[in-house]
Structure formats: structure tokens, C-alpha cells
N, C-alpha and C positions, 0 to 999 in steps of 0.2 A: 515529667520526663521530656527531655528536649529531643524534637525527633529531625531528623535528617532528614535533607530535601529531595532525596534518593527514594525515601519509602512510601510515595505515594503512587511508585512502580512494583512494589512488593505485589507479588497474587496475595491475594485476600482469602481467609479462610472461614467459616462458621463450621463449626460443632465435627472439625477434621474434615470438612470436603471443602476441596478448593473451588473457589465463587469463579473464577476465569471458567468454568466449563458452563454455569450458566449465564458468563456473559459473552461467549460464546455463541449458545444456543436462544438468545434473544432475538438477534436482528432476525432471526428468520419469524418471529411473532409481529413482528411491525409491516410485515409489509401485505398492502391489500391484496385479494385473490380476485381473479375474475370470477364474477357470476353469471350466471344463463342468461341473462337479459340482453335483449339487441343494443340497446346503450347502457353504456357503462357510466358510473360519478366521474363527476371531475377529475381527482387522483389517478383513478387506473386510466383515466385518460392519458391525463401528464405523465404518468410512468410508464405506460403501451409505447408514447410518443419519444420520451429520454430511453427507452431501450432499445427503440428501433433506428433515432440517429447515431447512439453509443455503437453499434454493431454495424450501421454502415459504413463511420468512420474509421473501426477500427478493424477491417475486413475488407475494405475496397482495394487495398495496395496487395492484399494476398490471391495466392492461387484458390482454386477450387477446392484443393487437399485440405487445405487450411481453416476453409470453412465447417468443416465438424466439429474443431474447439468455441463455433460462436457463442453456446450454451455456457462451457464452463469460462470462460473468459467475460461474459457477462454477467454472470452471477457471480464470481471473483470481486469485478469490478464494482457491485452493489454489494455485496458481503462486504470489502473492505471500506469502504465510505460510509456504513452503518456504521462500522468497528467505530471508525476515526472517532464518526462528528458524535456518536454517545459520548464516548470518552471526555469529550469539551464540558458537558453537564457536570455539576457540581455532585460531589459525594458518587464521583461513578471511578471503574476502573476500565483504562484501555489496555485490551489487551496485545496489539499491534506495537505495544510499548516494551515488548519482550521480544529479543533478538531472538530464540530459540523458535518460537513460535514464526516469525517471518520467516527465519529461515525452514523452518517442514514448510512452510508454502513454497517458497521459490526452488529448494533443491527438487522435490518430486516432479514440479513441472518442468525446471530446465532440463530436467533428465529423462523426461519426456520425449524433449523436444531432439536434443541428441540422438537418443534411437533410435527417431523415427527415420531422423536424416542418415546414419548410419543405415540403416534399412532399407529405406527407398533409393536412395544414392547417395550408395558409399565413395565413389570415386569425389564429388564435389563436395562432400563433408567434409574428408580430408582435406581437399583442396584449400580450404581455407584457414589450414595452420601452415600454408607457406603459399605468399602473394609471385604474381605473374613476374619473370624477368628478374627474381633475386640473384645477387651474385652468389657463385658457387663458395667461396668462403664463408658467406654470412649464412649460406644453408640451416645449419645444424642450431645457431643462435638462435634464429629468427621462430623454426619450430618450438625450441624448448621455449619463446619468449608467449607465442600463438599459443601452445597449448596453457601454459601458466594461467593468460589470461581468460583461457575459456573457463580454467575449474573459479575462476573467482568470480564469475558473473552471477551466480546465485548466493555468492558470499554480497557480491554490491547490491544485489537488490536486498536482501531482506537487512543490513546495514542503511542503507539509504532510506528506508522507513521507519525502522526504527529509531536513528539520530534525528530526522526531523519532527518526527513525534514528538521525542522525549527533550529534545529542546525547544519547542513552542512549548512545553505543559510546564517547562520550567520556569522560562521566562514568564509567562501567566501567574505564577504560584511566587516569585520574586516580585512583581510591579505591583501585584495585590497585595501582597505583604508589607511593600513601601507604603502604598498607598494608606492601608489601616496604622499602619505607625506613625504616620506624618498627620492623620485625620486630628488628632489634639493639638497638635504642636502647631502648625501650620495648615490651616485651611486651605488656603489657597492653592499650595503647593499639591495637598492631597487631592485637590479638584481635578487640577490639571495631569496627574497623574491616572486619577482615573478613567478620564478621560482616554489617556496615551493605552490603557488596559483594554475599554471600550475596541479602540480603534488595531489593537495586537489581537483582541478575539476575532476583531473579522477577517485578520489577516490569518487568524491559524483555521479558522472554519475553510478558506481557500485553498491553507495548505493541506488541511487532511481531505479533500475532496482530488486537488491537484497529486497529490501524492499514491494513489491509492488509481488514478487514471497512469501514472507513469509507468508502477508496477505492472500492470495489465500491458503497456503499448511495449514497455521492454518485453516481455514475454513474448508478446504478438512479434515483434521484431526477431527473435532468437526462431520462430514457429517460423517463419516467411524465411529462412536462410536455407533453412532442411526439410521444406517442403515444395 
């Protein structure tokens, strides 16, 4: 059976439960717990230390209000970079590769983020579906243009993770498929391709780490306007 290069995004199923729920429920089994001990291993060292500059950097441009979301905005930020870099493993499924799924991420939070600004100050929430000094003609455009783009900012974020996902896992899954087809025919060539595969893994290990930080500093960005 010839199978399409589409279904190595399919959920996966065994015995009628779908496997996305425990790949899902994995990354939170990987990661170390602090124990009672005055020193900590190595690990909860480096991870104490990457959670504590990830939350300075991404918290120092906001207000005080702001700083409540540091918890879930950091654990976001680690949740989805576990997501990613599994997914890179062979015989695994990502599930960040399913647009339905980014998006229950990004609409709860940008709507979130909306009410809060609505809430706290509704006069400058509005303010920002019509800019300072617009001519009186362009009034009514410019709102219906401001609002448009606000409802699709949770459409571009969980779009923008998903497309780059699902096109790095493609192109991996095309150069490795050259690469074993040319392995008889042409050595050389399949070397040199594996090689070009080699060199697109550590290019997509970047991107699902890169990716997976943008989501989080977009959000952080949309939190910083309404707080």
C-alpha cells in the first residue's frame, strides 16, 4: 500500500484510543523534580538556570500585572519545545503538527489576554482599533481593518506552528527518501545527500525550539498591550 507523505501527521491510534493523548502526557514525565537536597545534579542545575533567564527575558519589558502569567507562559514555553524536539525522533508523532490543537492553545490565551485588557482598561483596549490622528473618512475602514486583524492573531499563531513544523518534518521525510533511493544507484550522491539531511536536522532542532519561543513572546506581546 503506497502511503502519502500527509500520514505521518495522522493521530495514531491503538486498540480505539488515540496515542496524541499520551503524547501529550509524556513531556511532563521527562522532566527532572527538584529534591530536598541543598545541591542539586547538574540538569536541575541547567534547567533552574534556562528557566530563570527564559522568564527574565521574557518578563522584563512587562508591567507588574503581567508578571502572574510567568508560571503558565513558562511552562507553555517548555511544554512546547518538549512537543517539538520528540517529534524529531524517529517512529514518534508530533502533536504541534495538528493545527486544531495549536490553535485550543493560542485562542484560550489570546482571549485571555483581551479580557483582561477589556477589564482593566477598556478605554486603551479600544484605543488600539483606531490609531492617533486618523483622517475622519478613513475612520470606519481602519476599525473594521484593526479589528479583522485582531480576531486572526490566534489564527497566526497556531498557523505559524503548525506550517513550520509540518514543513521541516517533510522536507526530513523527502531528503531521506532521496537519500535511501540513490544509496544503490549512486553513492556518492546519497552521501552527499545525507549529509544535506544531517545538516536540515539541526536546522529543524532550531526551528522547533525557535518556534515554540516565538509563540510564547507573541503571546507575551498581546499580555504587555492589555496590561
Amino acid at each position: 500500500m503506497t502511503l502519502s507523505l500527509f500520514d505521518q501527521f495522522m493521530s495514531p491510534w491503538l486498540l480505539g484510543i488515540p496515542l496524541i493523548a499520551l503524547a501529550l502526557a509524556l513531556p511532563w514525565t521527562l522532566f527532572p523534580t527538584p529534591s530536598a537536597r541543598w545541591l542539586n545534579n547538574r540538569l536541575l542545575t541547567l534547567q533552574g538556570w534556562f528557566i530563570n533567564r527564559f522568564t527574565q527575558q521574557l518578563l522584563q519589558p512587562m508591567s507588574l500585572g503581567g508578571h502572574k502569567w510567568a508560571l503558565l507562559l513558562t511552562s507553555l514555553m517548555l511544554y512546547l519545545i518538549t512537543l517539538n524536539m520528540l517529534g524529531l525522533l524517529p517512529y514518534t508523532f508530533t502533536p504541534t503538527t495538528q493545527l486544531s490543537l495549536n490553535i485550543g492553545f493560542a485562542v484560550p490565551l489570546w482571549l485571555a489576554t483581551v479580557i483582561i485588557g477589556m477589564r482593566n482598561q477598556p478605554t486603551v483596549a479600544l484605543g488600539h482599533l483606531l490609531p492617533e490622528g486618523t483622517p475622519t473618512p478613513l475612520i470606519p475602514i481602519l476599525i473594521i481593518i484593526e479589528t479583522i486583524s485582531l480576531f486572526i492573531r490566534p489564527l497566526a499563531l497556531g498557523v505559524r506552528l503548525t506550517a513550520n513544523l509540518t514543513a521541516g518534518h517533510l522536507l526530513i521525510q523527502l531528503i531521506a527518501t532521496a537519500a535511501f533511493v540513490l544509496l544503490p544507484l549512486m553513492p556518492t550522491v546519497a552521501l552527499l545527500t545525507a549529509t544535506l539531511l544531517f545538516l536540515l536536522t539541526l536546522l529543524e532542532v532550531a526551528v522547533a525550539m525557535i518556534q515554540a519561543y516565538v509563540f510564547v513572546l507573541l503571546l507575551s506581546l498581546y499580555l504587555q498591550e492589555n496590561v
